[in-house]
C-alpha positions in Angstrom: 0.0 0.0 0.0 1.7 3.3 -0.8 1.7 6.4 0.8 -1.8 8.3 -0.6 -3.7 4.8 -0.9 -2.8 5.2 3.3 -3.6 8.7 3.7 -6.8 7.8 2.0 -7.6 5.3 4.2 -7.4 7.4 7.7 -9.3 10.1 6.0 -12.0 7.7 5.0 -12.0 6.3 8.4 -12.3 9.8 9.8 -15.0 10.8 8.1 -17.5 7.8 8.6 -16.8 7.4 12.1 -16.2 11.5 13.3 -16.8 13.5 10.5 -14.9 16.1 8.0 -11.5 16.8 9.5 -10.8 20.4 9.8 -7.0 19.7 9.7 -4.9 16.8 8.3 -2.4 17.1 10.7 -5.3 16.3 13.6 -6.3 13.1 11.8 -2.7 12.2 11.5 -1.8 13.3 14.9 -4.9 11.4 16.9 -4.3 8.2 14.9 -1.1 8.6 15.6 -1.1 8.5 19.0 -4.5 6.6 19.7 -2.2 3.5 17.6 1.2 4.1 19.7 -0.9 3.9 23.1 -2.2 0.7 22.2 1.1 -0.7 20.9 2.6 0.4 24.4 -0.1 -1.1 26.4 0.4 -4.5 24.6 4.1 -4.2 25.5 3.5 -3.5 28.9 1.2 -6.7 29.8 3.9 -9.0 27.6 6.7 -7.6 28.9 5.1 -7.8 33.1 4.4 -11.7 31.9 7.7 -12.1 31.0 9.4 -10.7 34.2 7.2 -13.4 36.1 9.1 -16.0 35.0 12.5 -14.8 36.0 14.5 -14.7 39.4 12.3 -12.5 41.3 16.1 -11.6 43.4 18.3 -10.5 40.2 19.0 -7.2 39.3 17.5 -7.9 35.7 14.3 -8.7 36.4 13.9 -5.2 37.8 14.7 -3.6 35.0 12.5 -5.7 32.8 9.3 -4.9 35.0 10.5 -1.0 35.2 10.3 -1.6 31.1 6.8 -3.4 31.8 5.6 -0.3 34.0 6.6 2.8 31.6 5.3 1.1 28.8 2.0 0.9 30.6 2.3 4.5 32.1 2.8 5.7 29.3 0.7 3.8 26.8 -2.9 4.5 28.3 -2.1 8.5 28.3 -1.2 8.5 25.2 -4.1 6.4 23.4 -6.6 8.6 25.6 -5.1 11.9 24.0 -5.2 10.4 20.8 -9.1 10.4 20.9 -9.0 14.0 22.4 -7.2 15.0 19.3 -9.1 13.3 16.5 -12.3 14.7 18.1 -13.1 18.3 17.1 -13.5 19.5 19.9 -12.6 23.0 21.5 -8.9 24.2 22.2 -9.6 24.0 26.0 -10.4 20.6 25.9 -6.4 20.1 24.3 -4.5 22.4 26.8 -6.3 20.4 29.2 -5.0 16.7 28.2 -1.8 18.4 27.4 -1.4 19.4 30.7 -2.2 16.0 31.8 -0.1 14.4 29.4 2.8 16.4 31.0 2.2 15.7 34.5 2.2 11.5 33.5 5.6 12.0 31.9 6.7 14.0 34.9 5.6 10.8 37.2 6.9 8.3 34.8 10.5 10.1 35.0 10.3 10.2 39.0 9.4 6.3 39.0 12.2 5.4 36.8 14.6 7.7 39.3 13.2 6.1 42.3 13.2 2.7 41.0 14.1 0.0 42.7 15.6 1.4 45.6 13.1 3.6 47.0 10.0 2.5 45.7 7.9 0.3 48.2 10.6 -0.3 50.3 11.6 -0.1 54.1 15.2 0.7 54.4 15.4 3.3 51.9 13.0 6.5 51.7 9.9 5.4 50.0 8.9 7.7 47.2 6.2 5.5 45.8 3.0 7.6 47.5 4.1 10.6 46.2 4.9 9.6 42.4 1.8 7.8 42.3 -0.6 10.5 43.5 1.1 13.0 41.0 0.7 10.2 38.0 -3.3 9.7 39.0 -3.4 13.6 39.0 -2.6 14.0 35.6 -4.4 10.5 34.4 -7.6 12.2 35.7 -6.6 15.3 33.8 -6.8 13.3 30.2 -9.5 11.3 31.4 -11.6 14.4 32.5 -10.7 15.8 29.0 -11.4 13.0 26.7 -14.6 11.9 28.8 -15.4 16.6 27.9 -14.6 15.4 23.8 -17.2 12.6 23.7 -20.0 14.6 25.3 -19.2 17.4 23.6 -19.0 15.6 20.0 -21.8 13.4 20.6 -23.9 16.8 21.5 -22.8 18.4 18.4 -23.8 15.6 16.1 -27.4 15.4 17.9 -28.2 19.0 17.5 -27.0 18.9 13.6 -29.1 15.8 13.0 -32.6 17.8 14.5 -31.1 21.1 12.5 -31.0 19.1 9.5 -34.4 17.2 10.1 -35.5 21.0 11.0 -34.9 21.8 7.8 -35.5 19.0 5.8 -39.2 18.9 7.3 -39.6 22.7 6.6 -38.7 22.6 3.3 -40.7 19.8 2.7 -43.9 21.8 4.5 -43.6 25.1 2.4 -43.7 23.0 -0.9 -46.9 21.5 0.1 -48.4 24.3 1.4 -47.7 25.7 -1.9 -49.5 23.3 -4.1 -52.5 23.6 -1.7 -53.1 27.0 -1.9 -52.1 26.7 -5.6 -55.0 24.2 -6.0 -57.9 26.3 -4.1 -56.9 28.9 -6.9 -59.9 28.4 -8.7 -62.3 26.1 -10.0 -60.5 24.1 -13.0 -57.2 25.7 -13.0 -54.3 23.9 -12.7 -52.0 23.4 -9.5 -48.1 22.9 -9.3 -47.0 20.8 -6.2 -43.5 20.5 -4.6 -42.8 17.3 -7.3 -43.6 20.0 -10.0 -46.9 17.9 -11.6 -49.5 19.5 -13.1 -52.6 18.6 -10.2 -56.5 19.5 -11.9 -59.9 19.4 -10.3 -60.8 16.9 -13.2 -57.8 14.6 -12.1 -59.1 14.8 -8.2 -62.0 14.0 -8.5 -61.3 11.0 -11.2 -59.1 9.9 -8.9 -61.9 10.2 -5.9 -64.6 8.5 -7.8 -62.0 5.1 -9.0 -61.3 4.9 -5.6 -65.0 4.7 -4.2 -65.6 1.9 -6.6 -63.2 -0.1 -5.3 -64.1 0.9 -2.1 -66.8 -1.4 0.2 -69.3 1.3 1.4 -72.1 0.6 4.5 -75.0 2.2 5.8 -75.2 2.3 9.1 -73.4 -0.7 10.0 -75.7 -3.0 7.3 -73.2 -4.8 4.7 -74.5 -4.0 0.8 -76.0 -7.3 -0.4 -75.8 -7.9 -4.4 -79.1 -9.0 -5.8 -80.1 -9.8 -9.3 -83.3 -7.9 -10.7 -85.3 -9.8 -13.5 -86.8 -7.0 -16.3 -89.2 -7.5 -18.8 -89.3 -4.9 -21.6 -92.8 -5.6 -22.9 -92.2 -3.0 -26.2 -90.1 -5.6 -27.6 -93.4 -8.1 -27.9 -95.0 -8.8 -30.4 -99.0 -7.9 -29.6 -100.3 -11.4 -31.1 -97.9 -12.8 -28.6 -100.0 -11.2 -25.6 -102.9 -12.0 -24.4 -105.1 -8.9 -24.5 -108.0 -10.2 -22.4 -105.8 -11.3 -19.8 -103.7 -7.9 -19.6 -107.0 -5.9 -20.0 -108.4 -6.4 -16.3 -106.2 -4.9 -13.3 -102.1 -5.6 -12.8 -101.4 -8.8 -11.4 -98.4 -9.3 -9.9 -96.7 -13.0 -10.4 -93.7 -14.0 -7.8 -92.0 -17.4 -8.5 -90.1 -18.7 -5.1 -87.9 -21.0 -7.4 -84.8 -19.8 -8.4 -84.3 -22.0 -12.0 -85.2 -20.0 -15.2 -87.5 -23.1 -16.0 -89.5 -22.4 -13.2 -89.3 -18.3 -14.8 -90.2 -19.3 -18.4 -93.1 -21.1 -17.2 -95.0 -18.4 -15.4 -93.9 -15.7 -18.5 -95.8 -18.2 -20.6 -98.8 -18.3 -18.1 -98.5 -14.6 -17.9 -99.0 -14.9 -21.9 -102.3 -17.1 -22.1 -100.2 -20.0 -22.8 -100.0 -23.1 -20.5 -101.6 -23.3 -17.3 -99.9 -24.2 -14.2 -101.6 -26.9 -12.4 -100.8 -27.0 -8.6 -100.4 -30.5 -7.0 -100.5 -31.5 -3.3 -97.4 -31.9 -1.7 -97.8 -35.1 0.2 -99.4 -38.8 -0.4 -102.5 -37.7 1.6 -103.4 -34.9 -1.2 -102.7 -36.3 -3.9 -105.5 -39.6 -3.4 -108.0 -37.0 -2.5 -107.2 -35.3 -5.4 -107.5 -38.5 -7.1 -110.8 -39.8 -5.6 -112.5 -36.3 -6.4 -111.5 -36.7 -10.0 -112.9 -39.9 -10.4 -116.2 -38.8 -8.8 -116.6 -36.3 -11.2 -115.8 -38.2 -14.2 -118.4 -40.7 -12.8 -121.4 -38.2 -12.2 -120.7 -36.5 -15.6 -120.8 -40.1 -17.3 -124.0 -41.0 -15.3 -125.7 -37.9 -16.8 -124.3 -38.3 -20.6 -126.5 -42.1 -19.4 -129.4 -40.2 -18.4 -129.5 -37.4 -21.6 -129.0 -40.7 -24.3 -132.0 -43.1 -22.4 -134.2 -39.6 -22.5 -133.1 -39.3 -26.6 -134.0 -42.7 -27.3 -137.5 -42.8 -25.5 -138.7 -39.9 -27.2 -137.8 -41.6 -30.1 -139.2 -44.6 -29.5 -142.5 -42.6 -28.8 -142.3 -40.8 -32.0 -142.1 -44.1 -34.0 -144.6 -46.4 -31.8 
């Protein structure tokens, strides 16, 4: 990778995770230093491993944990400055972990002076209290600073995302408050809205009107049921076809209860004069009544065509005798 593809790289890196840099030289800086504290930390906790398996009595294994213990002092300073840096954040916030940046060296340099000799020890004067309390002093310095950055940046980028949705939603509210007042112009004339369309009354209401007939309307609660309406357009009928006499009295109206167009055809044709509809009991019962009443009838009218034939013939029989 050369030079520009990595400059290219931190930039892009910058820019989806913080923002637009308003100096190189901070991206380069912050990475910079936020990459050298880690490395230095990582040193530390190898190199502290390391110095636990040596002779805790030699004079070496001092100087490897002293190596162990500035890396470490050192290492978390640095990576928390780093973040301070890359963030834009105000100059305070800098001078601030700058400060504190100095006062860790300062305690670094005093362990490495009072190391091994007078740190936690008996016979010698102990220094280790003091060197410590100035080292936490200046760690809470670059913590307080970077802990300022975060809020601070976080803050910032909240307050441009509602400025921006502001905006965006203003914008967005003057356009269609445009094209409505646009549109109650007048009757017919034609609207602009914020997508720059022609809008018409004619359009609207087309619009409207496909929409209701797609649309399942009620009254009151009661579903629309669909029916199916039978219409007879008697103009279309021939008159010898119709049976005067029978449409000459009142209107009579005709309902059918079946639903077959059998059923229909026969009652247009009794309608017409044609054939007649005879109505049959429903059960066993009816019908042998029926039956027996038809049979009694046939027998009294054949008894009287008897009677009016022997009555003929007598009065023949008189004429000739």
């Amino acid at each position: 990778m050369s030079e520009a593809d990595a400059e290219n790289v931190l930039i892009e890196y910058y820019r989806r995770y913080v923002g637009d840099p308003d100096r190189t030289i901070d991206v380069y800086a912050g990475f910079g230093l936020f990459s050298a504290g880690i490395a230095l930390g990582v040193i530390g906790v190898v190199v502290f491993l390391y110095s636990a398996t040596l002779d805790p009595t030699a004079a070496s294994t001092f100087a490897v944990r002293e190596v162990a213990a500035v890396a470490g002092a050192v290492g978390l300073p640095a990576l928390l400055f780093g973040i301070v840096v890359l963030l834009p954040v105000d100059r305070r916030m800098l001078y601030l972990a700058g400060a504190g940046i100095a006062v860790t060296l300062a305690a670094t340099g005093a362990f490495t002076w009072a190391y091994p000799h007078n740190w936690n020890v008996v016979v010698n004067t102990d220094y280790s209290a003091q060197i410590v309390a100035v080292y936490a002093l200046g760690l809470v310095a670059v913590i307080g600073a970077t802990g300022g950055a975060l809020v601070a940046h976080r803050v910032e980028r909240v307050a441009g995302g509602e400025a921006v949705g502001s905006a965006a939603g203003g914008a967005g509210g003057a356009g269609t408050g445009g094209g409505v007042a646009d549109a109650s112009g007048g009757s017919g004339s034609e609207a602009t809205g914020s997508g720059g369309e022609a809008v018409t009354e004619e359009s609207v209401r087309a619009d409207i009107e496909r929409e209701l007939e797609d649309a399942e309307l009620t009254w009151g609660g009661v579903e629309r049921s669909e029916t199916r309406r039978l219409e007879l357009n008697t103009s279309a009928v021939d008159e010898a076809d119709v049976d005067a006499e029978k449409l000459a009295g009142s209107a009579t109206e005709t309902r059918t209860t079946s639903g077959t167009v059998n059923d229909a055809v026969s009652e247009l044709k009794g309608l017409q004069g044609g054939d007649v509809k005879t109505d049959s009991g429903e059960g066993t019962d009816d019908q042998a009544a029926k039956l027996r009443e038809l049979r009694e009838q046939q027998r009294k009218e054949a008894e009287a065509e008897a009677e009016e034939d022997g009555s003929v013939v007598d009065r023949i029989k008189g004429l000739l005798g």
